[in-house]
C-alpha positions as CSV (number, residue, x, y, z in Angstrom):
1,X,18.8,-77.7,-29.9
2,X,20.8,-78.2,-33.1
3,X,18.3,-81.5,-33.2
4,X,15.6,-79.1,-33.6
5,X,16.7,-76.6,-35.6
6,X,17.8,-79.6,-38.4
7,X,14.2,-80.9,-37.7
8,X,12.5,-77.6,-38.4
9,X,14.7,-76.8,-41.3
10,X,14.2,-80.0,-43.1
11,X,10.4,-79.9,-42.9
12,X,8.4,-80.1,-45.6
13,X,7.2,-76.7,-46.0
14,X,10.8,-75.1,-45.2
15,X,12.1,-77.1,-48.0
16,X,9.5,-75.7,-50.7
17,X,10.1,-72.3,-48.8
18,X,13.8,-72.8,-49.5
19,X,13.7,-74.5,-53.2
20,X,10.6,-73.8,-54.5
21,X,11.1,-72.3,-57.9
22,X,7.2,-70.9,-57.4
23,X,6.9,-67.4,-57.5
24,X,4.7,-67.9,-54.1
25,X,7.7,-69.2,-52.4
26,X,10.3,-67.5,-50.9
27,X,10.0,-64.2,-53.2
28,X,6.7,-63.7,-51.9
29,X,7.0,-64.5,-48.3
30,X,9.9,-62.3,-48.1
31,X,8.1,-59.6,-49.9
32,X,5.1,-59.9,-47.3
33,X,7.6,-59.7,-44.8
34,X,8.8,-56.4,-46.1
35,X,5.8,-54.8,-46.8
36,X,5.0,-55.9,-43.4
37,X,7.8,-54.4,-41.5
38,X,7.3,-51.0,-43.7
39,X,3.4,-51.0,-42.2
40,X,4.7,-51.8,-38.4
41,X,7.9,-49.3,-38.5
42,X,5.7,-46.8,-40.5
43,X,3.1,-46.9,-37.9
44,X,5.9,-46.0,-35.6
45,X,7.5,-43.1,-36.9
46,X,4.5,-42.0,-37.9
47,X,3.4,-41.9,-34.0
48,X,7.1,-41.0,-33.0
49,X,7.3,-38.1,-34.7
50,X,4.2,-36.7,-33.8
51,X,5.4,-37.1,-30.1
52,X,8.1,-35.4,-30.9
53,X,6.4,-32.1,-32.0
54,X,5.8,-33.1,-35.8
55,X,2.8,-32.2,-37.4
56,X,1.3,-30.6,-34.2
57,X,-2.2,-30.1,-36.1
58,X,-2.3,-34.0,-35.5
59,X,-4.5,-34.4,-32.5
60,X,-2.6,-37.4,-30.1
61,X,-6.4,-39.4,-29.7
62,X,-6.6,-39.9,-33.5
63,X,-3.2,-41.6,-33.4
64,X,-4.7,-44.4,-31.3
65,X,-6.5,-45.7,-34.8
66,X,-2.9,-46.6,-36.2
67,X,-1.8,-49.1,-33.4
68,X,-4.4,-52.4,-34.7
69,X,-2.8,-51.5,-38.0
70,X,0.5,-51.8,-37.0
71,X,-0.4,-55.2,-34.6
72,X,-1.7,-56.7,-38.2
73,X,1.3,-55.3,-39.6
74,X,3.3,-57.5,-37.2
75,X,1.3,-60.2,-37.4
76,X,2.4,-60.5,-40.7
77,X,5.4,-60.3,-40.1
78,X,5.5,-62.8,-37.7
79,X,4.1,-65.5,-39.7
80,X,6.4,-64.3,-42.7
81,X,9.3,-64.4,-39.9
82,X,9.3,-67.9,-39.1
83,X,8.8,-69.3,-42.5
84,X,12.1,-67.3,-43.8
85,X,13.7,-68.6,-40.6
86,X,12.9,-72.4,-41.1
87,X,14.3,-72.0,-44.3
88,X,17.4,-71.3,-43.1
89,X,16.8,-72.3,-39.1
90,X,20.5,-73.6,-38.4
91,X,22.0,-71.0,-40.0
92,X,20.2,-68.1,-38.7
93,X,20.3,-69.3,-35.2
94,X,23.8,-69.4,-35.2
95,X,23.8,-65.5,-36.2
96,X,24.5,-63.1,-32.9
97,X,22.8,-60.0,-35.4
98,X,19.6,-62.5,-35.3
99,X,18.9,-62.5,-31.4
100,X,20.0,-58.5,-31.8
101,X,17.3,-58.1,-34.3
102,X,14.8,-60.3,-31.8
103,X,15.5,-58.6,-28.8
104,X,15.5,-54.9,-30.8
105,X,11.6,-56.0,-32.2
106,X,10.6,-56.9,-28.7
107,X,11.4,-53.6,-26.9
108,X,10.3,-51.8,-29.8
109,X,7.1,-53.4,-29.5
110,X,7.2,-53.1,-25.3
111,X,7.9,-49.3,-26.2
112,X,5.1,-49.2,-28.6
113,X,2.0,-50.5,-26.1
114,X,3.1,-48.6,-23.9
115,X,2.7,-45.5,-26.0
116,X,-0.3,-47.1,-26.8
117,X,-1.4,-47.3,-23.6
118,X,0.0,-43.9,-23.1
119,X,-1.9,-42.3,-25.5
120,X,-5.5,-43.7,-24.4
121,X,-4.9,-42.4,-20.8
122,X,-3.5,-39.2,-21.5
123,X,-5.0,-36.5,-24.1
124,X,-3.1,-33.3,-22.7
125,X,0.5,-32.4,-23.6
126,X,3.1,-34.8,-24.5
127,X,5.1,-35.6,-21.2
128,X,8.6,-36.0,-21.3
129,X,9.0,-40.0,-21.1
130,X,6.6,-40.4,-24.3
131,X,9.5,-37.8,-25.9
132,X,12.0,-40.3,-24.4
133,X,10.2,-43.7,-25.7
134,X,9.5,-42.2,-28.9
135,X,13.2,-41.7,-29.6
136,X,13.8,-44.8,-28.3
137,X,11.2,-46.7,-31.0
138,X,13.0,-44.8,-33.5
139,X,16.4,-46.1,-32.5
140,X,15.6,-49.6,-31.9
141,X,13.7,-49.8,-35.3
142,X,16.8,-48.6,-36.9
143,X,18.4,-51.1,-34.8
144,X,15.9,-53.9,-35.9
145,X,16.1,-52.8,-39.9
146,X,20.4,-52.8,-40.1
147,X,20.5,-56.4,-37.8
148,X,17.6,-57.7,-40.6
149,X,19.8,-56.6,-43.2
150,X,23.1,-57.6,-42.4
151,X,21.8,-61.3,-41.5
152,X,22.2,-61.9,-45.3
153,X,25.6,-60.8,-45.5
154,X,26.8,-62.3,-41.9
């Protein structure tokens, strides 16, 4: 494994990630990656909060137009995602807060089409378990944020 994470993190393009002094480098992939994350956790909240008796004047059906959003959202953050961890592949794998942040973005997203799914079956009031999952996104999006963060200083 250490093989492959040397491999990936002395490719070309996580090298110029890494060195470049280009503005287009690693300043801007990590700023696509933040802007990004603000579009998929915003699209969360958003939705959690309204499940949790927020903004009741919100009908639930017209929060099923924010969910492609936030699965572009993540698709840029997913490309954005593994070029800032090439750069830094043997480091970052080595980080325990890195799998926490991982495993904290996939339930969050697990939570999130099911809510999703949730949402396009169900029109009357809000049942109990979407009150549950939403608290739950909220927490493991905190949860996801804080790991991100602390990967710099860990």
């Amino acid at each position: 494994m250490t093989e492959l994470l040397t491999s990936i993190e002395g490719s070309t393009l996580a090298a110029w990630v890494r060195e470049s002094p280009s503005i287009w480098a690693y300043a801007t992939i990590l700023t696509l990656h933040t802007v990004g994350l603000a579009i998929v956790v915003g699209v969360n909240v958003v939705v959690d909060l309204r499940l949790l008796g927020g903004a009741p004047r919100i009908p639930l059906p017209s929060l099923r137009a924010l969910f492609p959003i936030m699965w572009w959202g993540f698709a840029l953050n997913f490309a954005t995602g593994m070029l800032l961890f090439m750069a830094d592949a043997t480091a970052k794998a080595g980080q325990t807060v890195f799998y926490v942040k991982l495993a904290s973005i996939a339930i969050a997203l697990m939570v999130a089409r099911t809510m999703s799914t949730r949402l396009h079956q169900d029109d009357g009031p809000i049942a109990a378990n979407l009150k549950t999952l939403a608290i739950l996104s909220l927490l493991l999006w905190t949860g996801a944020i804080v790991a991100g963060r602390l990967m710099a200083y860990l």
